[in-house]
Z-matrix of the N, CA and C atoms (Angstrom, degrees):
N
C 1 1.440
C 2 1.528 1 110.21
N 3 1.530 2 124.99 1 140.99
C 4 1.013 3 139.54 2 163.12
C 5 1.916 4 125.40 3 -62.79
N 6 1.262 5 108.02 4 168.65
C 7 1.460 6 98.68 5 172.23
C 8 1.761 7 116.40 6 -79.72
N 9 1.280 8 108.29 7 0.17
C 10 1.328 9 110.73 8 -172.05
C 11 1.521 10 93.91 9 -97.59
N 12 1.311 11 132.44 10 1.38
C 13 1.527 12 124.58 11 -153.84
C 14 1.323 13 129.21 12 58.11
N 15 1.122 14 134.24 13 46.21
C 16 1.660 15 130.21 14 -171.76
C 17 2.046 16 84.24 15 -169.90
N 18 1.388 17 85.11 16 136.85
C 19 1.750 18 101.10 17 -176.01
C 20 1.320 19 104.30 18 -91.87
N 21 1.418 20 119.27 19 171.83
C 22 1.367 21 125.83 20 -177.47
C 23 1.312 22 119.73 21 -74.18
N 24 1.611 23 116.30 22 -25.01
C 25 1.460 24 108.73 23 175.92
C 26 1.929 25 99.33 24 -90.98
N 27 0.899 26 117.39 25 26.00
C 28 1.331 27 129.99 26 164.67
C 29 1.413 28 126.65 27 -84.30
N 30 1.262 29 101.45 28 -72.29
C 31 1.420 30 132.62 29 143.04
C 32 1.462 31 118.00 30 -28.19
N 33 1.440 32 124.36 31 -54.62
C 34 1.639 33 125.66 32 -164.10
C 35 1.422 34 98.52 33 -81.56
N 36 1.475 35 115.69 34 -29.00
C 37 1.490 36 124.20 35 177.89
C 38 1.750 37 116.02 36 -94.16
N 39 0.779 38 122.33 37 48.87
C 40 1.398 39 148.02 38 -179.84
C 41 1.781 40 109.86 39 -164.58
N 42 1.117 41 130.96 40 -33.40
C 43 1.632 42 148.13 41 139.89
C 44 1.705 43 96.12 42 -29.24
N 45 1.406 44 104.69 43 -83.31
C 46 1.091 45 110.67 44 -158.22
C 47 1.640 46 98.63 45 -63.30
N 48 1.145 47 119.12 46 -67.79
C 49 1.768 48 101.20 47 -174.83
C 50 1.314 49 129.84 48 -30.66
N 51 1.426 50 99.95 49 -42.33
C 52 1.528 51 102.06 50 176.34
C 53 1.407 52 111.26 51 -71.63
N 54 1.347 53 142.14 52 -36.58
C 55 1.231 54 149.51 53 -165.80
C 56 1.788 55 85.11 54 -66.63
N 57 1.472 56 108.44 55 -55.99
C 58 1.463 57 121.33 56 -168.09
C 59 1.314 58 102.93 57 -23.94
N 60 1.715 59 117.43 58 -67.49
C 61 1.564 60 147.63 59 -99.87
C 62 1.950 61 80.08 60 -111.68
N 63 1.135 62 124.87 61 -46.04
C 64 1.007 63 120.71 62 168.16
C 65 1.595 64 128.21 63 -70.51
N 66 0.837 65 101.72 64 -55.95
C 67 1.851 66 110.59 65 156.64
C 68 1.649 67 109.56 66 -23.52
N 69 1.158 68 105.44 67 -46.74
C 70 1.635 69 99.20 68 179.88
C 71 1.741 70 119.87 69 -123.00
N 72 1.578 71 100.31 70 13.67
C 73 1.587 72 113.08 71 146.49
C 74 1.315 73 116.56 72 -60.04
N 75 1.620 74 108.52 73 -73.33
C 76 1.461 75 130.55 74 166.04
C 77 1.516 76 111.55 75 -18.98
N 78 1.548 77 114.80 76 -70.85
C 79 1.428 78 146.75 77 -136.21
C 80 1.844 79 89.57 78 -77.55
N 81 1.346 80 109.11 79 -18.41
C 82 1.793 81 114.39 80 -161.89
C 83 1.405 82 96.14 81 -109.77
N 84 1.434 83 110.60 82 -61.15
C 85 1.204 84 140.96 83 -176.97
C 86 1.828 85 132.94 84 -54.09
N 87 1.634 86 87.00 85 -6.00
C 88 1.841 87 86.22 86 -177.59
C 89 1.471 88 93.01 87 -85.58
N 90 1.250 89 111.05 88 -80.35
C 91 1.523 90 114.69 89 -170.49
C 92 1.652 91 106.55 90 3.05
N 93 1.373 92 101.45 91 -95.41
C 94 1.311 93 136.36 92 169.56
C 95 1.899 94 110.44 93 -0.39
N 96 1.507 95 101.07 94 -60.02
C 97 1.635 96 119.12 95 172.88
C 98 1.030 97 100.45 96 -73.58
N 99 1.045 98 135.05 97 -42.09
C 100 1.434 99 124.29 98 -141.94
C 101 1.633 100 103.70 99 -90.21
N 102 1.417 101 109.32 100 -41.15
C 103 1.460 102 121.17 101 156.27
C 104 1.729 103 137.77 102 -44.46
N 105 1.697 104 90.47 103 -42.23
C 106 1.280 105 113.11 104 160.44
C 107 1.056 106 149.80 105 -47.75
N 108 1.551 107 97.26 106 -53.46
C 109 1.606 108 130.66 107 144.54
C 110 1.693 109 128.36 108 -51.43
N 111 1.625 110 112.70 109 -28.31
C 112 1.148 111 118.26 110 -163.25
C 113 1.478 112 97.70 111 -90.69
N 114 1.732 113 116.64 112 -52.90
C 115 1.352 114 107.09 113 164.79
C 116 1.667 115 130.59 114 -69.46
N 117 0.893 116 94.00 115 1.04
C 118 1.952 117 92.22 116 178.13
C 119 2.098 118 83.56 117 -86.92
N 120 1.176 119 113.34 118 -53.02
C 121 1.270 120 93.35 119 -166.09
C 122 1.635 121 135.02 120 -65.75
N 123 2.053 122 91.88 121 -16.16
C 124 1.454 123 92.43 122 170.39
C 125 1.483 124 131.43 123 -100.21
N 126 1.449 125 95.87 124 3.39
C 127 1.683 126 120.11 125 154.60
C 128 1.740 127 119.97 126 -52.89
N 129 1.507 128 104.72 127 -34.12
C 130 1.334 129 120.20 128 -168.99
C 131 1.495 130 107.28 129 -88.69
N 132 1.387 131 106.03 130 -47.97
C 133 1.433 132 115.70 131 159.97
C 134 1.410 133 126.51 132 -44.83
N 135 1.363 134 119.18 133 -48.03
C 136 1.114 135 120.59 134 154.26
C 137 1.481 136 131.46 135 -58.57
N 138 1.000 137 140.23 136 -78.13
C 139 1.467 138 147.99 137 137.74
C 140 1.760 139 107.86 138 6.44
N 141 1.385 140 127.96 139 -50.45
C 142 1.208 141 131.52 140 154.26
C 143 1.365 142 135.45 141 -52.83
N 144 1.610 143 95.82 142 -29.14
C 145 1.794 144 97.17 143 178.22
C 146 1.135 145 108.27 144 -102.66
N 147 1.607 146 122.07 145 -4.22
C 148 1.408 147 129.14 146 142.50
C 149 1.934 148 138.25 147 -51.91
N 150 1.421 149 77.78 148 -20.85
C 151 1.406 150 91.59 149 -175.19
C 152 1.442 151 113.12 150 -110.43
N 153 1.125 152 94.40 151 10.54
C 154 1.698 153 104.88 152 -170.52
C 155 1.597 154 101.76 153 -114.49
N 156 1.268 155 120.06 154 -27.21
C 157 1.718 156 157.53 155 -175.07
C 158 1.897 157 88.92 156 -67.22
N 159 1.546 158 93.32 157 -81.06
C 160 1.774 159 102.83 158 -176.46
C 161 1.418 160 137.68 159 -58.26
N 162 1.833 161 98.47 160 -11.28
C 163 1.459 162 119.19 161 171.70
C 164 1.410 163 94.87 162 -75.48
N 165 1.298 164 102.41 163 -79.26
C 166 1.837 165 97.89 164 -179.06
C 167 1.076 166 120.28 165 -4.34
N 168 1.677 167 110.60 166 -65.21
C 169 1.311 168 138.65 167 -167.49
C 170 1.919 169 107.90 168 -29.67
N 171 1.449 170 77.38 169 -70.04
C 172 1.738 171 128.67 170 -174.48
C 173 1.601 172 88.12 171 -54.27
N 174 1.181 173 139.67 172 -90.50
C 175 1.282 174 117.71 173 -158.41
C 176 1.480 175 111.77 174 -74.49
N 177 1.263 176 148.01 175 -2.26
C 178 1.521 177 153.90 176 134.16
C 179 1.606 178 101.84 177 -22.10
N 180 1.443 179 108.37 178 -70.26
C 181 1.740 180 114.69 179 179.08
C 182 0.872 181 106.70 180 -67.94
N 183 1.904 182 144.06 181 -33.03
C 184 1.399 183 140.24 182 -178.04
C 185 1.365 184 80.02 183 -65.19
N 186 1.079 185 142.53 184 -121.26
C 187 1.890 186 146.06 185 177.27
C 188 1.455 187 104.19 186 34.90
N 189 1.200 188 113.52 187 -69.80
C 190 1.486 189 136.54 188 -159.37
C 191 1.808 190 102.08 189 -62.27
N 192 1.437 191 96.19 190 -72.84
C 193 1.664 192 98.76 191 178.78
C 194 1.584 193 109.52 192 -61.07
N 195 0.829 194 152.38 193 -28.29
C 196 1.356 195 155.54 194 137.33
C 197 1.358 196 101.72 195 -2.31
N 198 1.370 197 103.86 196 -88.88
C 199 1.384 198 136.35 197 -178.37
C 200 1.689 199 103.46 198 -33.56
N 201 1.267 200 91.10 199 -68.68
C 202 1.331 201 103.14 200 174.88
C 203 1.544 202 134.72 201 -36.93
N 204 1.576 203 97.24 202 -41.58
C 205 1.513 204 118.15 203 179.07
C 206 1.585 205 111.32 204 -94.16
N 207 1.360 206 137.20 205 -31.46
C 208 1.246 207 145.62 206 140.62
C 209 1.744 208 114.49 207 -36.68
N 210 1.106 209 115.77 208 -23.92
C 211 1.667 210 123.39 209 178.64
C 212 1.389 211 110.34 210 -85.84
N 213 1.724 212 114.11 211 -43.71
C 214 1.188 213 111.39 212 -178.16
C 215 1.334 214 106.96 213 -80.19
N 216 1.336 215 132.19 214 -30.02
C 217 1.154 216 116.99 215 -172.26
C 218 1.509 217 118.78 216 -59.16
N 219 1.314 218 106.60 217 -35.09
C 220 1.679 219 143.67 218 163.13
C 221 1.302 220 102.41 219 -18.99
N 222 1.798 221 95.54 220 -84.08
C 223 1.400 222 108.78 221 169.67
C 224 1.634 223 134.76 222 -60.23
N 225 1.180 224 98.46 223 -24.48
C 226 1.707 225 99.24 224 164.69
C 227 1.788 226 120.90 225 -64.19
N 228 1.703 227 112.38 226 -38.05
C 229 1.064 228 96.21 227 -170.74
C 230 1.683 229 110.15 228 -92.43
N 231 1.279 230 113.47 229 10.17
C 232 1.408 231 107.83 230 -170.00
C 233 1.700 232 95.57 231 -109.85
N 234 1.302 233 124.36 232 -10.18
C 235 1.268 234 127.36 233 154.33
C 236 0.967 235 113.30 234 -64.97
N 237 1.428 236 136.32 235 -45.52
C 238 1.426 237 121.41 236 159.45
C 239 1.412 238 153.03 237 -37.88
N 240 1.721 239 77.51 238 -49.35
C 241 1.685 240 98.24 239 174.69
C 242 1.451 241 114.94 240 -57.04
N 243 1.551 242 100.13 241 -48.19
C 244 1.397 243 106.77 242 -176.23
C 245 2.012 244 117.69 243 -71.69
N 246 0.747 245 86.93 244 -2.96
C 247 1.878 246 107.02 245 -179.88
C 248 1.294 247 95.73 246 -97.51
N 249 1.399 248 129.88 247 -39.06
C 250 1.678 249 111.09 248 -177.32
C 251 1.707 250 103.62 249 -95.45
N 252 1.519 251 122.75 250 -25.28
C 253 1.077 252 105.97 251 166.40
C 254 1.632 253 121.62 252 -56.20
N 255 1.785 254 103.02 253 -58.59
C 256 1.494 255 95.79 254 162.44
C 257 1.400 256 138.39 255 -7.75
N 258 1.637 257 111.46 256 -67.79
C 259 1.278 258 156.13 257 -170.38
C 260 1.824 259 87.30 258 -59.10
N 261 0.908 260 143.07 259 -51.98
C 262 1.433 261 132.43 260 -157.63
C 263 1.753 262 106.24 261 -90.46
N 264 1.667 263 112.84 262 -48.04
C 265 1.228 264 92.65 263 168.33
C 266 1.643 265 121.11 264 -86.19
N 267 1.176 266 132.72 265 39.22
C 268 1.232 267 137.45 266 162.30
C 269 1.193 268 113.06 267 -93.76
N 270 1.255 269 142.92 268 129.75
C 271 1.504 270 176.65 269 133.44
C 272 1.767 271 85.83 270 -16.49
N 273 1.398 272 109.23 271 137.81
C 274 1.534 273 124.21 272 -150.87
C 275 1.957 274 89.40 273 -70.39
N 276 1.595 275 142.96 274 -19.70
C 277 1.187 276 147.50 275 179.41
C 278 1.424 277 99.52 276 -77.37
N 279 1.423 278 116.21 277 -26.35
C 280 1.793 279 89.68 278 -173.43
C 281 1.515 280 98.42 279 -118.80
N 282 1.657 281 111.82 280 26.80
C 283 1.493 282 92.65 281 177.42
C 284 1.781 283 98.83 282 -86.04
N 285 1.231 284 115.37 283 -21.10
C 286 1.676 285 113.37 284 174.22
C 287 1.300 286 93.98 285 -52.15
N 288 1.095 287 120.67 286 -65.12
C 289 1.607 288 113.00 287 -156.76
C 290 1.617 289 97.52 288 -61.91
N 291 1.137 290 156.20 289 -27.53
C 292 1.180 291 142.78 290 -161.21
C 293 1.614 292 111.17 291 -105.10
N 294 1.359 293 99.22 292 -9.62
C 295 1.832 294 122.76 293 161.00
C 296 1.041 295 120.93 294 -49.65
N 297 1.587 296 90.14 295 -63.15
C 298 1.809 297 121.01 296 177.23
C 299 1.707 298 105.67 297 -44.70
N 300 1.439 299 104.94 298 -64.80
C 301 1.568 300 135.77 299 -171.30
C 302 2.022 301 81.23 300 -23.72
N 303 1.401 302 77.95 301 -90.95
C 304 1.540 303 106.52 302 -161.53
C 305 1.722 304 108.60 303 -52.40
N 306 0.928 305 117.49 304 27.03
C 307 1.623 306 138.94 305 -174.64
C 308 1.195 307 101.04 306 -109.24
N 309 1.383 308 104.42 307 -64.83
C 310 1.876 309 123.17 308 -178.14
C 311 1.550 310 106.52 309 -58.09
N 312 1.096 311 116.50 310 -34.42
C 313 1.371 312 113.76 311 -149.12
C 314 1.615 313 86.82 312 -115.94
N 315 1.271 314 146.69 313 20.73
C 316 1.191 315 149.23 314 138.86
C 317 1.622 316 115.19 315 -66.64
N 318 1.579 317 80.38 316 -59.15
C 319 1.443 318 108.82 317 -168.30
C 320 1.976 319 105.69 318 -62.51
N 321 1.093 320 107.85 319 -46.17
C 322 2.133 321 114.80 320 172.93
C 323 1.772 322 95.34 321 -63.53
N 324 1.650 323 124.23 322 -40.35
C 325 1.302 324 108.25 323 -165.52
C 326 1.692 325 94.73 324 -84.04
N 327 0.841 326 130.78 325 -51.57
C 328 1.578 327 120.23 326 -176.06
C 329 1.651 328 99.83 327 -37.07
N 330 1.615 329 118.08 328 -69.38
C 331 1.550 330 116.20 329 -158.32
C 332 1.085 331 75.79 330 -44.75
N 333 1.223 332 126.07 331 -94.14
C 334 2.032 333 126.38 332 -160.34
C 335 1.299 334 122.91 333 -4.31
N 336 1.380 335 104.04 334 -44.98
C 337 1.552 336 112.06 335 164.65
C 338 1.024 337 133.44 336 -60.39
N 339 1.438 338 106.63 337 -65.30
C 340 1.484 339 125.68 338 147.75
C 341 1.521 340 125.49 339 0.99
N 342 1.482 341 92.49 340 -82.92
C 343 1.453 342 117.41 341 175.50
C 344 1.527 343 119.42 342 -43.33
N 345 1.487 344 110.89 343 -57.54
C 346 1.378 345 125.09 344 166.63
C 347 1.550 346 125.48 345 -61.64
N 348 1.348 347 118.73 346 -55.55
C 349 1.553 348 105.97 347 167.03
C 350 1.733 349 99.73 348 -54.69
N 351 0.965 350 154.39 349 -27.93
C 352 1.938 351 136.16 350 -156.98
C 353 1.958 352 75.82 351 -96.35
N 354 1.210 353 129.07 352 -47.57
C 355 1.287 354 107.24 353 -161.90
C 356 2.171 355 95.62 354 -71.63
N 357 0.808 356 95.22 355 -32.95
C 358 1.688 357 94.11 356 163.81
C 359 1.324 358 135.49 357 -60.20
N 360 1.391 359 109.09 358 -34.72
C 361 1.096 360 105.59 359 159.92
C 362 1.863 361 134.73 360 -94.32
N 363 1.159 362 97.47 361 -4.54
C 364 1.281 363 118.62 362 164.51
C 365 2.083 364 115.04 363 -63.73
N 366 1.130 365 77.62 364 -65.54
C 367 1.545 366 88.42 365 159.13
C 368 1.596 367 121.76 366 -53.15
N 369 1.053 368 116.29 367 -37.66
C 370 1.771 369 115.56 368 -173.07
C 371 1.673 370 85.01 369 -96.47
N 372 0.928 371 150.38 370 1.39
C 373 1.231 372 146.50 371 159.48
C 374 1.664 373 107.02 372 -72.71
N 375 1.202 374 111.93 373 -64.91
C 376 1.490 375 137.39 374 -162.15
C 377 1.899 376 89.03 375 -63.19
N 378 1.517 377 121.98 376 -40.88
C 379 1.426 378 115.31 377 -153.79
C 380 1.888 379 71.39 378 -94.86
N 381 0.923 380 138.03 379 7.88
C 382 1.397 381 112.10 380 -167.30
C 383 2.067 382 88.80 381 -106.39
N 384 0.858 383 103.60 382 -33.22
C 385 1.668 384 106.44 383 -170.39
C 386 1.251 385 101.92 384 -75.42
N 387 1.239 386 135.64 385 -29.20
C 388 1.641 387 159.98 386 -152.62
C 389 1.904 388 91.09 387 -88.16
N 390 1.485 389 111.22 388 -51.55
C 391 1.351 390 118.68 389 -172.00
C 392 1.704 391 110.00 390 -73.12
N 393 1.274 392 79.94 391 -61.47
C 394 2.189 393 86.51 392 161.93
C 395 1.352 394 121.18 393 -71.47
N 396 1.001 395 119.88 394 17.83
C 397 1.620 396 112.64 395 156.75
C 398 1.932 397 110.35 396 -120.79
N 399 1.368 398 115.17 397 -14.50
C 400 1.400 399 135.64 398 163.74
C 401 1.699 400 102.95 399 -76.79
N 402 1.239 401 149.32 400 -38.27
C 403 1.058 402 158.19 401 -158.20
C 404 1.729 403 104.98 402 -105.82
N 405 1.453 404 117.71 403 -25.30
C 406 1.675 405 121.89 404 150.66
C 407 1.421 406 123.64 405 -93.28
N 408 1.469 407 100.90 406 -21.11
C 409 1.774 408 100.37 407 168.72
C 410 2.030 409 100.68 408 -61.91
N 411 1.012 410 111.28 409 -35.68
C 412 1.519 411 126.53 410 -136.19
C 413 1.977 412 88.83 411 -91.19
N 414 1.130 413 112.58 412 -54.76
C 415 1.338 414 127.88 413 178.72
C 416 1.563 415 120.07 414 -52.27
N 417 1.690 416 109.23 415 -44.32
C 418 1.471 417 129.59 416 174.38
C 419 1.859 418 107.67 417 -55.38
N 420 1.921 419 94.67 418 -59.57
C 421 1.341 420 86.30 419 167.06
C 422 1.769 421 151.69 420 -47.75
N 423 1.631 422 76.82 421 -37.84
C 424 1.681 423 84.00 422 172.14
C 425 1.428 424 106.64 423 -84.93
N 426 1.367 425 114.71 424 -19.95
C 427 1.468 426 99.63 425 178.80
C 428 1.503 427 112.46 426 -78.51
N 429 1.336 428 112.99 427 -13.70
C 430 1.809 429 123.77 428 172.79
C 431 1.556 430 115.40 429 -73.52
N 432 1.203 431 106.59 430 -5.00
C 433 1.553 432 106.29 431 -174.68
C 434 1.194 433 124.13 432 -97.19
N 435 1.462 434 121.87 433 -24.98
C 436 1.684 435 136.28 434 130.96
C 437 1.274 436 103.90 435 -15.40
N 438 1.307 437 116.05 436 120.48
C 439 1.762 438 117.01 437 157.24
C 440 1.283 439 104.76 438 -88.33
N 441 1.232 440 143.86 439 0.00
C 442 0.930 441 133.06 440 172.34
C 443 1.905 442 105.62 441 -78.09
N 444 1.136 443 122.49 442 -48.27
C 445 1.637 444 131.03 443 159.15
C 446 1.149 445 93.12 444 -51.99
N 447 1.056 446 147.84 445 -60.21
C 448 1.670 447 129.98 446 -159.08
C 449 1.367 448 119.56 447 -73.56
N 450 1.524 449 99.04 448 -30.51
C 451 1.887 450 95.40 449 170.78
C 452 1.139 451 121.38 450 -72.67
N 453 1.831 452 111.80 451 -20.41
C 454 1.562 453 102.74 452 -174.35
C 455 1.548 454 97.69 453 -76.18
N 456 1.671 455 111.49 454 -41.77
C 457 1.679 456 99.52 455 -163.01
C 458 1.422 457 121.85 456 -75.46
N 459 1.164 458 110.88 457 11.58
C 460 1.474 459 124.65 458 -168.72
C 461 1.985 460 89.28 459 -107.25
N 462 1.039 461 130.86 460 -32.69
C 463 1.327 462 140.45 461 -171.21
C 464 1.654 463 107.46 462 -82.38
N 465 1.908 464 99.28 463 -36.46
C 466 1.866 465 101.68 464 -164.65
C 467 1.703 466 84.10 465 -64.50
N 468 1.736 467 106.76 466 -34.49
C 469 1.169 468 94.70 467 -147.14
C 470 1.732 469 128.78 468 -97.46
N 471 1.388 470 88.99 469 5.51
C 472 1.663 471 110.45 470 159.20
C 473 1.624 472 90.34 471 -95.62
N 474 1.018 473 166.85 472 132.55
C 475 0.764 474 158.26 473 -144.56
C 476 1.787 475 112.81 474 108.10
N 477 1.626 476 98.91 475 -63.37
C 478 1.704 477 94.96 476 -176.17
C 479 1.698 478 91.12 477 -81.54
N 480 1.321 479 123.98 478 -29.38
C 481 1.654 480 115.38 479 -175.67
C 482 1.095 481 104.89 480 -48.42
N 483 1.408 482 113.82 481 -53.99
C 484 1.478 483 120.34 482 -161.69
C 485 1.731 484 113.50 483 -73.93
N 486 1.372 485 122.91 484 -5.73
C 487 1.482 486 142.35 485 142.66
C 488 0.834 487 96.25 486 -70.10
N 489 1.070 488 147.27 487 -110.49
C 490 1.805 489 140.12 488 -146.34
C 491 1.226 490 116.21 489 -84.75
């Protein structure tokens, strides 16, 4: 007998169970993880080429409203021109009315503007969240490639199994 009270073939047989008990954790238990692991990772894979899919998307329409807003501006300033040319050969009674004109048509090209920079910036919003969630997909990975991260999360997560 030991000073702890329990003898060595006591001891070696409590050794061995436990050595046992894992032996056929493992032996049951890889598949299972290993599978686990394989679809969580091609979930992510997916989900990534989704996000790579909707960027496209996203700067296609950034392109577009651009375009879009580069046109009106187009058209705003050549509405002008033609409103102040107006404005000179008009007889001093219809330059009000062509005042007015070019009032209205300030006022339709601004909303236009308006409208387009918020749909522009909506978009550079949308491509900006799109980039920061590609730039934490991207970070996780490299931070997953550490075995030192992989042994713990492979451990938290026998760990919560073995809770529930």
């Amino acid at each position: 007998m030991t000073e702890n009270g329990h003898s060595a073939l006591e001891l070696f047989w409590k050794g061995f169970n436990i050595i046992l008990f894992l032996g056929i954790v493992y032996y049951f238990g890889r598949k299972p993880i290993s599978e686990a692991f394989g679809n969580f990772f091609k979930s992510l894979t997916e989900k990534l080429n989704a996000s790579e899919e909707e960027l496209k998307l996203a700067k296609e329409e950034l392109n577009r409203a651009k375009e879009s807003y580069e046109d009106a501006q187009r058209r705003y300033k050549e509405q002008i021109k033609l409103a102040q040319e107006t404005a000179e050969y008009v007889k001093e009674e219809e330059l009000k009315k062509a005042q007015q004109i070019a009032g209205r048509i300030r006022e339709k090209a601004e909303e236009a503007i308006q409208i387009e920079t918020k749909r522009a910036k909506e978009e550079l919003l949308h491509f900006g969240m799109e980039k920061a969630k590609e730039l934490a997909t991207e970070m996780l990975q490299k931070a997953f490639e550490d075995p030192q991260i992989q042994k713990r999360y492979i451990e938290r997560s026998l760990k919560f199994l073995e809770e529930t």
